[in-house]
C-alpha positions in Angstrom: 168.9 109.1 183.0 169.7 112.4 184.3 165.6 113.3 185.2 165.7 109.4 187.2 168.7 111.3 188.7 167.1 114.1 189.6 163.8 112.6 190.6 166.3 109.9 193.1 167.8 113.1 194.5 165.0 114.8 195.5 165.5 116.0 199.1 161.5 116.0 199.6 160.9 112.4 198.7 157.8 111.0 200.0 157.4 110.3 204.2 158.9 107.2 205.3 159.3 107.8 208.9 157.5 105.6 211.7 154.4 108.1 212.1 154.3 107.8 207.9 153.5 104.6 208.1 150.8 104.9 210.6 149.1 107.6 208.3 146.5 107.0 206.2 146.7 106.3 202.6 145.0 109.4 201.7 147.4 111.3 202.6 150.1 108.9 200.8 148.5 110.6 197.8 148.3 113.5 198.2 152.3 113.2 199.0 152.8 112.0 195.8 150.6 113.3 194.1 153.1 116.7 195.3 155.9 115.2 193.9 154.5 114.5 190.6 153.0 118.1 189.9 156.7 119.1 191.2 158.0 117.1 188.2 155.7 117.3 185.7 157.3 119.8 183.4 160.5 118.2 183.4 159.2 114.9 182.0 157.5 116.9 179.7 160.6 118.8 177.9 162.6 115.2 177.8 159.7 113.8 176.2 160.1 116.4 173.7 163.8 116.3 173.5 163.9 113.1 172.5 161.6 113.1 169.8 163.7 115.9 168.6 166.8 114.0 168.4 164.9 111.3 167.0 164.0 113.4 164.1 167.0 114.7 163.4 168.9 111.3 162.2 169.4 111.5 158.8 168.1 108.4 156.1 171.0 106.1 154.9 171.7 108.0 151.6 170.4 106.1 148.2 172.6 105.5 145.3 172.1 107.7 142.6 172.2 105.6 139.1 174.7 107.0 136.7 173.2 109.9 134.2 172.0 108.7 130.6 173.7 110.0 128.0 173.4 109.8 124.0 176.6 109.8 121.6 178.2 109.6 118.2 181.2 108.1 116.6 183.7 109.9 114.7 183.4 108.8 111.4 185.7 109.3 108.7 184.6 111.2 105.6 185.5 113.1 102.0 184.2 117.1 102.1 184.1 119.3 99.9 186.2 122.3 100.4 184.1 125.8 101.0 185.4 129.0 101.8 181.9 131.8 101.9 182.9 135.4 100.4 181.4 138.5 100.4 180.7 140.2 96.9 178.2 141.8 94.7 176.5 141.2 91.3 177.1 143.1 88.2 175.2 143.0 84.7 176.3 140.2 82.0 176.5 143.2 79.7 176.0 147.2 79.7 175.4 149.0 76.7 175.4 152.8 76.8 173.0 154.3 74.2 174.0 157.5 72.5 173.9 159.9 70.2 175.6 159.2 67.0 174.6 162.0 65.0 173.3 165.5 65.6 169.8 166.3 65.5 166.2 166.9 67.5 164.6 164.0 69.3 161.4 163.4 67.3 160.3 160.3 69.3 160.6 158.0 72.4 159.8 154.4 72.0 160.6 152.2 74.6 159.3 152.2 77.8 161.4 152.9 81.2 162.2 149.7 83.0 161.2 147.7 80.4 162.9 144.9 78.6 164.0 145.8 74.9 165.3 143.4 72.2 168.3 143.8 70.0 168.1 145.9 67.2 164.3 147.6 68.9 164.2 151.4 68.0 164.6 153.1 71.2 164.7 157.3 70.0 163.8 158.9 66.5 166.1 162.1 65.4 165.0 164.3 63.3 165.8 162.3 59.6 165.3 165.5 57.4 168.7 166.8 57.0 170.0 163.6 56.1 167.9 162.4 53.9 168.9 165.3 51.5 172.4 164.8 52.2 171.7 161.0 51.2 170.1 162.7 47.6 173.1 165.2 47.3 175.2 162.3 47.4 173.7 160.2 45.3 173.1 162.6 42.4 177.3 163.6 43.2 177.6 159.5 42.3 175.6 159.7 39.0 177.2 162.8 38.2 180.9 160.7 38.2 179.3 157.9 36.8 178.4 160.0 33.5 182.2 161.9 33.4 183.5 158.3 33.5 181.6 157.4 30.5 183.0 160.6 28.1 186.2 160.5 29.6 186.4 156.4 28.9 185.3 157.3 25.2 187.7 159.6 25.1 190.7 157.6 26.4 189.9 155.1 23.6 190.1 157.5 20.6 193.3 158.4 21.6 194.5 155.1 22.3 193.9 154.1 18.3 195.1 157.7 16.7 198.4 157.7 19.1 199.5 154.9 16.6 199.2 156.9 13.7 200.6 159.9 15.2 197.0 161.5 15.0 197.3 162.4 18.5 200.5 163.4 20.4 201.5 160.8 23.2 200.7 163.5 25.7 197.6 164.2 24.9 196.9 160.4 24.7 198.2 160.1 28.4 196.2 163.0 29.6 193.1 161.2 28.8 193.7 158.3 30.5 194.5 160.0 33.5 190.8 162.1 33.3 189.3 158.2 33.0 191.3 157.6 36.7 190.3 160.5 38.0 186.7 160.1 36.9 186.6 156.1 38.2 188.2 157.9 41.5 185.0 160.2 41.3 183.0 157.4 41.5 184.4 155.7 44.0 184.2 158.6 46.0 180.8 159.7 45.5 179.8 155.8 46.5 181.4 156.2 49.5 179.9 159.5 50.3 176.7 157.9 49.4 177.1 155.1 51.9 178.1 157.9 54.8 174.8 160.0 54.2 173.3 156.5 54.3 174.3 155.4 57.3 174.1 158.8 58.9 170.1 158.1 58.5 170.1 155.1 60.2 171.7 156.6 63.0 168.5 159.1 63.1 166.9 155.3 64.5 168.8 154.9 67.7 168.3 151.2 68.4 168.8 148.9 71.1 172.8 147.2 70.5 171.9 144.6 72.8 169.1 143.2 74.4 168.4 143.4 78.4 166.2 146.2 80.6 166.1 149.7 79.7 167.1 152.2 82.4 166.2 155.8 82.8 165.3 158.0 79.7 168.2 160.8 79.9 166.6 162.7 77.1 162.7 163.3 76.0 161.6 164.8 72.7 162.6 168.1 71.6 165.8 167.5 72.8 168.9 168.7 70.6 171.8 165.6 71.1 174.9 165.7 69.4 177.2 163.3 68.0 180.7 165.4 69.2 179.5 165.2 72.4 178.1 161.1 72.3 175.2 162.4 74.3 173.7 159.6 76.7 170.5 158.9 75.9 169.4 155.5 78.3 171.6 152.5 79.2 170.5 149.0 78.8 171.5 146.3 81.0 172.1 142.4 80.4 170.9 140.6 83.6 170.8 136.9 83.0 172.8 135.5 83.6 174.2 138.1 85.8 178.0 138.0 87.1 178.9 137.9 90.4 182.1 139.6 91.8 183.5 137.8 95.1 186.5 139.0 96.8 188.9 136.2 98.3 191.7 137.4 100.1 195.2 136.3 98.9 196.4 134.4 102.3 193.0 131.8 101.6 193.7 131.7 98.0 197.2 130.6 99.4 196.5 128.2 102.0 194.2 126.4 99.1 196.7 126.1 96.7 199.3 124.5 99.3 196.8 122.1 100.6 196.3 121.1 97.0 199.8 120.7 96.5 200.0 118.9 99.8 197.9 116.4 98.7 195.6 117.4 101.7 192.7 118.8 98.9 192.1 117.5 95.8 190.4 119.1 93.8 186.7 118.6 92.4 187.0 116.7 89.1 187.8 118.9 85.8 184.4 120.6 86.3 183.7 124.1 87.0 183.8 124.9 90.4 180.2 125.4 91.8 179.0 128.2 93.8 175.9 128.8 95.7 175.0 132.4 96.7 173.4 133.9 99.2 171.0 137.2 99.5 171.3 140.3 101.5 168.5 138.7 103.8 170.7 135.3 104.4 168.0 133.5 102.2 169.4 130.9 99.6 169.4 131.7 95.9 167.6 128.7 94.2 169.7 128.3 91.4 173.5 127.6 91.8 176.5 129.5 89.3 179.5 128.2 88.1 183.2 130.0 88.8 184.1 131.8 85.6 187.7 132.4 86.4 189.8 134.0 89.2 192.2 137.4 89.0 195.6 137.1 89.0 196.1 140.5 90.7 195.9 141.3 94.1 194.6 144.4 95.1 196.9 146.3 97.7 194.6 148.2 99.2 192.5 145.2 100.1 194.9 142.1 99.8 192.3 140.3 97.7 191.9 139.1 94.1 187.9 139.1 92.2 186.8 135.4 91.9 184.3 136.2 89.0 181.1 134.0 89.0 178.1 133.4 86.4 174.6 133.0 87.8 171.8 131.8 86.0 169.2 134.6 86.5 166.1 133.9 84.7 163.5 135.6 86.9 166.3 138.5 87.1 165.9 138.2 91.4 169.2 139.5 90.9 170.1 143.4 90.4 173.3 144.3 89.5 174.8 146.1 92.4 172.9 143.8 95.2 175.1 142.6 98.3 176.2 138.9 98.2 177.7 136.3 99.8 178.7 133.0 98.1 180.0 129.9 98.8 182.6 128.5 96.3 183.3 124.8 96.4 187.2 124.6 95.5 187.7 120.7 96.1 188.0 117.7 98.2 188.9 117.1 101.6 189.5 113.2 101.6 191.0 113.0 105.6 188.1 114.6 108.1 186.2 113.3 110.7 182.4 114.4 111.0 181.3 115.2 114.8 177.6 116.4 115.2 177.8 119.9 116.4 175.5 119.2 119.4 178.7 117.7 121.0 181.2 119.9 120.4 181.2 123.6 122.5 184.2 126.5 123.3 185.6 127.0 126.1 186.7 130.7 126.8 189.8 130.5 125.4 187.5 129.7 122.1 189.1 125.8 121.7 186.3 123.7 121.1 186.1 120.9 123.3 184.2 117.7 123.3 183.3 115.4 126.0 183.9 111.7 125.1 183.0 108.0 126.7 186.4 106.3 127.8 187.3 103.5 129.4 185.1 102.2 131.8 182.2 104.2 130.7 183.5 107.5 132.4 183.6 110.7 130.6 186.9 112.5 129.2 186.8 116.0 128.4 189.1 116.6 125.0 190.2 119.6 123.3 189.7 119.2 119.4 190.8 121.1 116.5 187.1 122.2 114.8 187.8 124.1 111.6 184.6 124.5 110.0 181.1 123.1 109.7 179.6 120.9 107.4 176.1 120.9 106.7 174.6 119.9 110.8 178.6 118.8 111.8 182.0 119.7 112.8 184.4 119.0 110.4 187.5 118.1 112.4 191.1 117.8 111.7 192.7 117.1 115.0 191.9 115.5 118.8 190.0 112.8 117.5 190.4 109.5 116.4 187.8 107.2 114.0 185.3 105.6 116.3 185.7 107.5 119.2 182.3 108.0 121.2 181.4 111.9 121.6 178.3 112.7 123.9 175.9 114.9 122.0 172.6 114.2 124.2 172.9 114.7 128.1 175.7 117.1 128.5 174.0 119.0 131.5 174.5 115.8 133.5 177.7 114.2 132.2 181.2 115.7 134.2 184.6 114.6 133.1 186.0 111.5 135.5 182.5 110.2 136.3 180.9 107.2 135.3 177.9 107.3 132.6 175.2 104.9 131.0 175.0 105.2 126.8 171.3 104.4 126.0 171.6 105.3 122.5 173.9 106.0 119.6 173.5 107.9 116.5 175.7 107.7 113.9 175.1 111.2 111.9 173.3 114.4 112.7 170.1 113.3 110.9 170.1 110.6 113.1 170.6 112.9 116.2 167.4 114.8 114.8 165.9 111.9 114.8 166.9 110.9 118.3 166.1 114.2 119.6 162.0 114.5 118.2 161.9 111.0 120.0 162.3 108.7 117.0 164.1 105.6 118.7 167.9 105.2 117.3 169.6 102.2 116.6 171.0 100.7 119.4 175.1 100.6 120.2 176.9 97.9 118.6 174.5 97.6 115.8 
């Protein structure tokens, strides 16, 4: 409208006077054809302006559908109790070998490392010097038993003349104290016998137990003495092989007021199980039972030994290794199970869930999430049986906006299931 104005407005519109009208149409043209080159550039940046503005209109905005979401109900379940504690392993048995009497090492025979049996010779002392004690001894027994024998005939002469008067009473007594001194004798010289014996068995130093061998603390030629119990090896029992966890005494605490509580119960009248794991966080295959727990708290620590027994047949286990393991101590009967792809922290470190309330919308809820259990929360508090928690499409879902469920899952398998494309059950049935 405003180039019509212009165009109207011109002050050098085409001739219309008397003598324009007598001129020819040629030069009509060329009049106009003036005012159009005059013009031209005008029209031209209008035209362009209002393809421009034309442009510029935005579409009627689409409707966005509301985002997809997966979710799980809070179901109600009993778990078992766990608490995870650091420890470390120590042989079933350790038996020290040493010298018991004096003497030179003749003879190793075992080999380092190696497993022994009870009762296997491990050393070989020199046996020399007691087997002649052993024969001094024994020829000291005969040498009583043959005293006894004159001193008994003796004893029973006097017994029949003392009658008679033959004899004086006091020599008839003296006799039969020479027959208790010579039974003494014997006596004695048996016992003295049985020492020199068992003094050459000790020459055999022999495994007391059976297990591994460790290092040989002596080699042959070597003078070990019995004063001094001189270490020769130590052998160790490892399966089964104990297992030494600390618990500290507040969690030994809370366990036996939950129990009391009625909030735990614990396991049946079995042992309590425990399952233990390596220095590298790998599982050890075969689980151990809870032998007992201390009653004493250490005060430097604040923690009491819960002593374990592992089966160790392939003797995996060292004593002295790095553990962890995880004692089950009993029942927790009033949990609900959330997967743990719905549950995150916020930075306080609450864990928070986002749920599907009324009208489909999402409601962001702070829960109380105490531990885990297998692939889910175990929680105690914020949540009610049946409630929907979103644990697929999170990114998407904000609290107060409106949501489609296409699936639920009913436990974290299922959620595995759901999320490797295997098609869940649908809601409601």
């Amino acid at each position: 409208m405003l180039l019509a104005h212009c165009i109207l407005s011109d002050p050098t519109p085409p001739p219309t006077s008397p003598r324009a009208h007598r001129t020819s149409p040629r030069a009509m043209a060329r009049a106009w054809r003036r005012v159009l080159a005059r013009w031209q550039l005008p029209l031209i940046l209008f035209a362009a302006a209002m393809l421009l503005s034309a442009c510029k209109r935005d579409p009627p905005p689409l409707k966005q559908p509301p985002p997809e979401v997966t979710v799980a109900q809070a179901r109600r379940a009993s778990v078992p109790v766990t608490v995870e504690l650091p420890g470390r392993t120590n042989a079933y048995r350790v038996a020290q070998v040493r010298a018991r009497v004096d003497g030179i090492v003749l003879k190793r025979e075992f080999k380092q490392g190696a497993d022994v049996r009870a009762g296997q010779r491990l050393y070989q002392i020199d046996p020399a010097p007691y087997r002649a004690a052993l024969a001094n001894a024994r020829a000291g027994l005969g040498r009583a038993q043959a005293s006894v024998a004159a001193v008994n005939a003796q004893a029973g002469r006097y017994r029949k003349l003392v009658g008679s008067q033959a004899v004086s009473r006091q020599e008839y007594d003296n006799a039969v104290s020479s027959l208790d001194q010579a039974l003494a004798d014997v006596e004695a010289g048996k016992a003295q016998v049985q020492t020199a014996s068992i003094n050459l068995g000790y020459t055999d130093v022999t495994a007391p137990i059976a297990g591994r061998t460790g290092i040989a603390l002596v080699t042959e030629g070597a003078y070990v003495q019995s004063g001094a119990a001189t270490l020769m090896t130590t052998i160790q029992q490892i399966d089964p092989i104990y297992v030494d966890l600390s618990q500290s005494s507040v969690q030994g605490l809370r366990l036996r007021r939950d129990i009391a509580d009625g909030q735990v119960r614990r396991a049946g009248g079995r042992e309590a199980r425990v399952t233990v794991f390596l220095e590298d966080g790998s599982q050890y295959p075969v689980p151990g039972t809870v032998q007992f727990s201390d009653i004493t708290v250490d005060p430097n620590t604040g923690s009491v030994t819960v002593r374990a027994i592992v089966p160790n047949p392939k003797h995996l286990l060292l004593p002295g290794m790095f553990v962890r393991g995880r004692i089950e101590q009993g029942i927790d009967e009033d949990v609900l199970l959330v997967p743990q792809a719905g549950v995150t922290h916020n930075p306080q470190g609450q864990a928070v869930a986002l749920l599907v309330g009324p009208g489909n919308r999402v409601v962001q809820r702070t829960i109380q999430a105490v531990r885990t259990f297998g692939a889910d929360w175990v929680v105690t508090g914020g949540l009610k049986e049946g409630e929907k928690i979103i644990v697929a499409g999170l990114q998407k879902a904000r609290p107060g906006t409106p949501v489609r469920v296409t699936a639920q899952v009913g436990a974290a398998h299922d959620l595995a299931q759901s999320e490797a494309g295997v098609p869940a059950p649908a809601p409601g049935r």
